[in-house]
C-alpha positions as CSV (number, residue, x, y, z in Angstrom):
1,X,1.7,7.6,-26.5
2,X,3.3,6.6,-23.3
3,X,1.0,3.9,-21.2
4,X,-1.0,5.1,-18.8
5,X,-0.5,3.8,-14.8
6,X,-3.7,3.0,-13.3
7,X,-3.8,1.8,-9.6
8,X,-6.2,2.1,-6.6
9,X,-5.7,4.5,-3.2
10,X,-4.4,1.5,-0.7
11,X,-1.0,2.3,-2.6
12,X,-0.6,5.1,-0.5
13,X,1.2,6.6,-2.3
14,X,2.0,10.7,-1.7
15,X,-0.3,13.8,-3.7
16,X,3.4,14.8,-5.6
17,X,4.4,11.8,-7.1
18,X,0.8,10.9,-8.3
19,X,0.8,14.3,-10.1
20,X,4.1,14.3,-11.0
21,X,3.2,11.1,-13.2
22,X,-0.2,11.6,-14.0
23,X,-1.4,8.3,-11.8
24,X,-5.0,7.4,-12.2
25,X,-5.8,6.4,-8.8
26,X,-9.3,4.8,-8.1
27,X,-10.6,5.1,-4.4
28,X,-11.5,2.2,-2.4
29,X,-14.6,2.9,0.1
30,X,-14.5,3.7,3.9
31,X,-17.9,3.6,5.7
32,X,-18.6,4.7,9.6
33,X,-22.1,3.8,10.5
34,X,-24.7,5.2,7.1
35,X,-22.0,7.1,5.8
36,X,-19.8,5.9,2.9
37,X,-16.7,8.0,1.7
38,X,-14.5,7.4,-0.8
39,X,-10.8,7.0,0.4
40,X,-8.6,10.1,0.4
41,X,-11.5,11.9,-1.7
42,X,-14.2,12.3,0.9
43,X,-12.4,11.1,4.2
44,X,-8.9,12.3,4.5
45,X,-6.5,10.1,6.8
46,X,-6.0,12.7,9.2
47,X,-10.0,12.7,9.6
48,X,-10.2,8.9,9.7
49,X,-7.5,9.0,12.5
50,X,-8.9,11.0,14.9
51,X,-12.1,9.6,14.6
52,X,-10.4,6.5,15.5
53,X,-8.8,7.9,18.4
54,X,-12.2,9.1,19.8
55,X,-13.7,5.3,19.3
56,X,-15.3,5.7,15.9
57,X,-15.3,2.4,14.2
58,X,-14.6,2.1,10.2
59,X,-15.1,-0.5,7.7
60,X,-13.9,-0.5,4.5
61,X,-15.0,-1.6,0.8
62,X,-13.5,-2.6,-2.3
63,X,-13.6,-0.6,-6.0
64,X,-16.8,-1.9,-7.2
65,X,-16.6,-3.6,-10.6
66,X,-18.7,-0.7,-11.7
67,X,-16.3,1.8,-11.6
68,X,-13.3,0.2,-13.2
69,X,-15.7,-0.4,-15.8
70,X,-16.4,3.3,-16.2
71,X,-12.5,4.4,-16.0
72,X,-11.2,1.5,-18.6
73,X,-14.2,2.3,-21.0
74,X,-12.6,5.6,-21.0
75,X,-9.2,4.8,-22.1
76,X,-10.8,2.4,-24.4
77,X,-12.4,4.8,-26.2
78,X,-9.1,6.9,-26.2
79,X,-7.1,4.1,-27.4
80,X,-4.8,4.6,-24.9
81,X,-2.6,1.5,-23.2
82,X,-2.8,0.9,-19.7
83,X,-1.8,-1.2,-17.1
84,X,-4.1,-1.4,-13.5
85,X,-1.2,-2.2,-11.0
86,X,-3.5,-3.5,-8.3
87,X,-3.5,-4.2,-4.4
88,X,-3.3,-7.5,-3.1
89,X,-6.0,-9.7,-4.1
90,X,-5.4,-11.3,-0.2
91,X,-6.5,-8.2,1.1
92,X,-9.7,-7.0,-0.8
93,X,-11.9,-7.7,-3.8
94,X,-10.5,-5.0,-5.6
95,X,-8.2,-6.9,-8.0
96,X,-11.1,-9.5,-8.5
97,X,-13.3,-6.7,-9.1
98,X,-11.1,-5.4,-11.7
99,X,-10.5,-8.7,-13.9
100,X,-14.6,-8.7,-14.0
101,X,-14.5,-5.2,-15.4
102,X,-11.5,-5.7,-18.0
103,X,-13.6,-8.5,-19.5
104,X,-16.7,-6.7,-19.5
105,X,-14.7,-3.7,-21.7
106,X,-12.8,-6.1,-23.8
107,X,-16.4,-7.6,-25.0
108,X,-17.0,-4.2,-26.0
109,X,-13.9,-3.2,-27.4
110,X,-11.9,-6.4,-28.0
111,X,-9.0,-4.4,-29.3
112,X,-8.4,-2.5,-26.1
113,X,-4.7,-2.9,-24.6
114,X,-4.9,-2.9,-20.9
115,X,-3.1,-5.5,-18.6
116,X,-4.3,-5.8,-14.9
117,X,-1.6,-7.0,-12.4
118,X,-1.9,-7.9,-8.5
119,X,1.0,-7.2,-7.1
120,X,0.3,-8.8,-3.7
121,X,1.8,-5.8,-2.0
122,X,0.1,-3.0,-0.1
123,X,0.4,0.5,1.3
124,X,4.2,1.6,0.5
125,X,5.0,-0.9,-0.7
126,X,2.5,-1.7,-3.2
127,X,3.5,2.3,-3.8
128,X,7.0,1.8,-4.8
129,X,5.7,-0.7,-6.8
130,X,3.2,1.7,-8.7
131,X,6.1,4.2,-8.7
132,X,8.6,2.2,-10.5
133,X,5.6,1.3,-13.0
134,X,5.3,5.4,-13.9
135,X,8.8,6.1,-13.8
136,X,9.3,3.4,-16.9
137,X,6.2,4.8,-18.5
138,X,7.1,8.2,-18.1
139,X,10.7,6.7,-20.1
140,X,8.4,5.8,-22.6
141,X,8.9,2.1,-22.3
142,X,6.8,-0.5,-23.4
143,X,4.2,-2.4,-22.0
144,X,6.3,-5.4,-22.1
145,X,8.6,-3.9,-20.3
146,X,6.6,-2.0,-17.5
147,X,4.7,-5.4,-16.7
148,X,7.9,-7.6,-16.3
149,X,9.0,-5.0,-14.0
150,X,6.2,-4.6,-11.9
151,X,6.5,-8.7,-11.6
152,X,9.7,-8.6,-10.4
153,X,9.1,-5.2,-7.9
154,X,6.0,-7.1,-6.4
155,X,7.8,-10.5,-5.9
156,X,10.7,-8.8,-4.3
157,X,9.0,-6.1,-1.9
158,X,9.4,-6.4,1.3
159,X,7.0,-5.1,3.7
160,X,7.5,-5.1,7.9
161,X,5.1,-3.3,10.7
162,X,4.6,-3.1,13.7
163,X,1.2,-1.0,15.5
164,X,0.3,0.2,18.5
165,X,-3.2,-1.0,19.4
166,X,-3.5,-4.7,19.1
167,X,-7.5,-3.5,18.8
168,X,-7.5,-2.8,15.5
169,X,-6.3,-6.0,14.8
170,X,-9.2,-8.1,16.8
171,X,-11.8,-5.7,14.7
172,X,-10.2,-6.9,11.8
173,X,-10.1,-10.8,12.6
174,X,-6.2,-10.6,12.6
175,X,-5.8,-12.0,16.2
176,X,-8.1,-13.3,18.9
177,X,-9.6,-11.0,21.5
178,X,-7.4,-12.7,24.4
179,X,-4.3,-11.9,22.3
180,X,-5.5,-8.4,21.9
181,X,-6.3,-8.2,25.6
182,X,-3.0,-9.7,27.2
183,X,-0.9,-7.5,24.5
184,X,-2.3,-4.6,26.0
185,X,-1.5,-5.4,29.6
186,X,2.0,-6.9,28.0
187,X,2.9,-4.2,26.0
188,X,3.3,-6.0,23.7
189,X,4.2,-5.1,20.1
190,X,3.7,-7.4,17.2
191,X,6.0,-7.3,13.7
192,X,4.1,-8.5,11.0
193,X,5.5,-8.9,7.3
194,X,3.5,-9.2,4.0
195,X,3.7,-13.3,2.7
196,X,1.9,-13.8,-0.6
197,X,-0.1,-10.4,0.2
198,X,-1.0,-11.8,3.3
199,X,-0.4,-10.3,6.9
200,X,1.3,-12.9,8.7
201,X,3.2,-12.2,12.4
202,X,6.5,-13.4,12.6
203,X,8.0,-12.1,15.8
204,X,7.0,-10.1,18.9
205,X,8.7,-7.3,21.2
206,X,8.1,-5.6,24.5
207,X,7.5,-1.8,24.2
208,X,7.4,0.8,21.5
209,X,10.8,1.0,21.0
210,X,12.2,-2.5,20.9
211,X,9.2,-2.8,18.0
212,X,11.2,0.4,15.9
213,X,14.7,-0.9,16.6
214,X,13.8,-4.5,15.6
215,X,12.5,-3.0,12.3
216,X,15.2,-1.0,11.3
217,X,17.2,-4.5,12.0
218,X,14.8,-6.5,9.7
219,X,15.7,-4.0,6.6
220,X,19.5,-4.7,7.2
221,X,18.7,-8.3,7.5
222,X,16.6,-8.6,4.5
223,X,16.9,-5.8,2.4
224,X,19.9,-6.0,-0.5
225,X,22.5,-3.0,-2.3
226,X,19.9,-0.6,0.7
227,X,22.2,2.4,-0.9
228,X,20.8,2.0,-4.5
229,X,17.4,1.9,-3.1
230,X,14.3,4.7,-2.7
231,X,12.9,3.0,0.9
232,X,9.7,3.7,2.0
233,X,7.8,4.9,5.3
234,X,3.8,4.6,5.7
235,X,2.9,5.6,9.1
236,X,-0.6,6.1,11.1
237,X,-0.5,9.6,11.6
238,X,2.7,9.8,13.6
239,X,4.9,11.9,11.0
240,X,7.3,13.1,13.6
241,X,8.5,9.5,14.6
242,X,8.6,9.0,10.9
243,X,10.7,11.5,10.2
244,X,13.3,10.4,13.0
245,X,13.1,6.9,11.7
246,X,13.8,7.7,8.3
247,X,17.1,10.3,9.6
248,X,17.9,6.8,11.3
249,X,17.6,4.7,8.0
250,X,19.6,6.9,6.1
251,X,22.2,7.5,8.8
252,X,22.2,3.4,8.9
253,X,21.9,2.3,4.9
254,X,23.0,5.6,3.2
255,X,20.0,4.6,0.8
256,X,18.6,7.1,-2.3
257,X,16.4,8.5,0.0
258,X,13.1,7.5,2.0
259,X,9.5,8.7,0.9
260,X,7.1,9.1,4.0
261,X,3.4,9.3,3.7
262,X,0.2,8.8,6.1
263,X,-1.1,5.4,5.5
264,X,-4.6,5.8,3.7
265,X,-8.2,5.4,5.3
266,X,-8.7,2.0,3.9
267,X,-5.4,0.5,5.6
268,X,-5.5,2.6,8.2
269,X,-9.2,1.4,9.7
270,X,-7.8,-1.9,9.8
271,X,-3.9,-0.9,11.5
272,X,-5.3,2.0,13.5
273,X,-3.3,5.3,14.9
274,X,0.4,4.9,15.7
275,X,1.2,2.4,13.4
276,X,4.8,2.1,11.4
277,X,5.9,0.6,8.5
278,X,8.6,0.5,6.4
279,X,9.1,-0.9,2.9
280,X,12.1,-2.0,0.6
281,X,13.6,-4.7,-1.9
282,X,15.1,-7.8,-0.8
283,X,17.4,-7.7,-4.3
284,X,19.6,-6.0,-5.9
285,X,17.3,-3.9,-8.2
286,X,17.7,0.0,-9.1
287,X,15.2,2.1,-7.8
């Protein structure tokens, strides 16, 4: 019996490839004012983003331990292997949240096989991540050898952004309120990178397009053997500028090819409308 993938919805990752491997994918929560929605179930990103766009304000929830308890109970009783491939622990509860369930289900049923991994990646990027985890399952490779990869994936993804409303970011106690303010009048337009799961700023551009040209840079400056690689786009409801970014990545790398997706409600309540991101591997790994 092959393993069976588990992972949460801040992986982003797109409707085919989740059915096409038979993902489990548990939803992290989105609230606006008393209402509480469960991310990509209840509240769809293209929902979330206009709300956003008309001034509604989100806030967003971990998987409670509750309900991982409830899903690995029910591979326990199926005696099936699995392996939770898990957002960064930097950026919500939900791994946390998840070790507290796993020991809960192995008091129960102390021979259940299930290994729970934070990959300290998110969006995309924790995608790819989940990906390459379902493609070696789907192989029928072992746990052994699904874990080691999903190590080395998560230690070697990179992950570079850039958004267009420094707002988002005050709400979400990334920058101060001056910062936000003077960016605005500035134009300017933060890159921020993923550092042990964190968001951490590392440079900053004038204008829209400097931020997209500088990216594109970064993945030629970081990223290694780009034409072996599947690269990935998560974008905050802009798919047309996605789409020319990707024609410009391929054009650029001649990589495997690029997935684009919306980035989900949970990510996307904290980076707002507009935003871009692309993902890839700073080694020379097969994807």
């Amino acid at each position: 019996m092959p393993i069976k993938i588990i992972t949460d919805s801040a992986a982003d990752l797109p409707k085919e490839i989740i059915e096409q491997y038979d993902i489990d994918v548990i939803p992290l929560y989105v609230y606006h004012e008393d209402e509480e929605f469960l991310d990509g179930q209840t509240l769809h990103p293209d929902e979330l983003y206009s709300g956003m766009r008309e001034g509604k304000i989100y806030k967003t929830g971990q998987v409670p331990p509750e309900t991982f308890k409830k899903v690995f109970t029910e591979y326990a009783q199926k005696n099936q292997a699995c392996i939770y491939v898990g957002f960064s622990s930097a950026l919500s509860g939900t791994y946390q949240a998840s070790m507290i369930a796993k020991e809960d289900v192995l008091e129960i049923y102390p021979d259940f096989d299930i290994e729970v991994i934070d990959t300290k990646c998110a969006s995309l990027g924790f995608g790819l991540v989940v990906y390459k985890a379902a493609q070696l399952a789907k192989q029928g490779k072992s746990k052994k050898e699904i874990v080691e990869a999903v190590r080395l994936y998560s230690k070697h993804m990179e992950h570079v952004f850039t958004v267009d409303d420094l707002e988002y970011l005050y709400r979400g106690g990334r920058i101060s309120r001056t910062s936000a303010v003077l960016g605005g009048i500035l134009h300017i337009k933060p890159i921020i990178n993923v550092e042990d799961g964190k968001l951490v700023p590392i440079e900053k551009t004038r204008g829209r397009k400097k931020a997209i040209r500088r990216l594109i840079e970064l993945v030629g400056e970081r990223g290694k053997n780009l034409e072996k690689q599947i690269l990935a786009i998560s974008h905050g409801d802009i798919p047309d500028e996605a789409q020319e970014v990707k024609e410009m990545l391929m054009e650029k790398y001649k990589c495997k090819d690029v997935i684009i997706n919306t980035i989900g409600c949970v990510i996307g309540a904290h980076v707002g409308p507009g935003t871009l991101a692309l993902f890839f591997l700073n080694e020379a790994l097969p994807f």
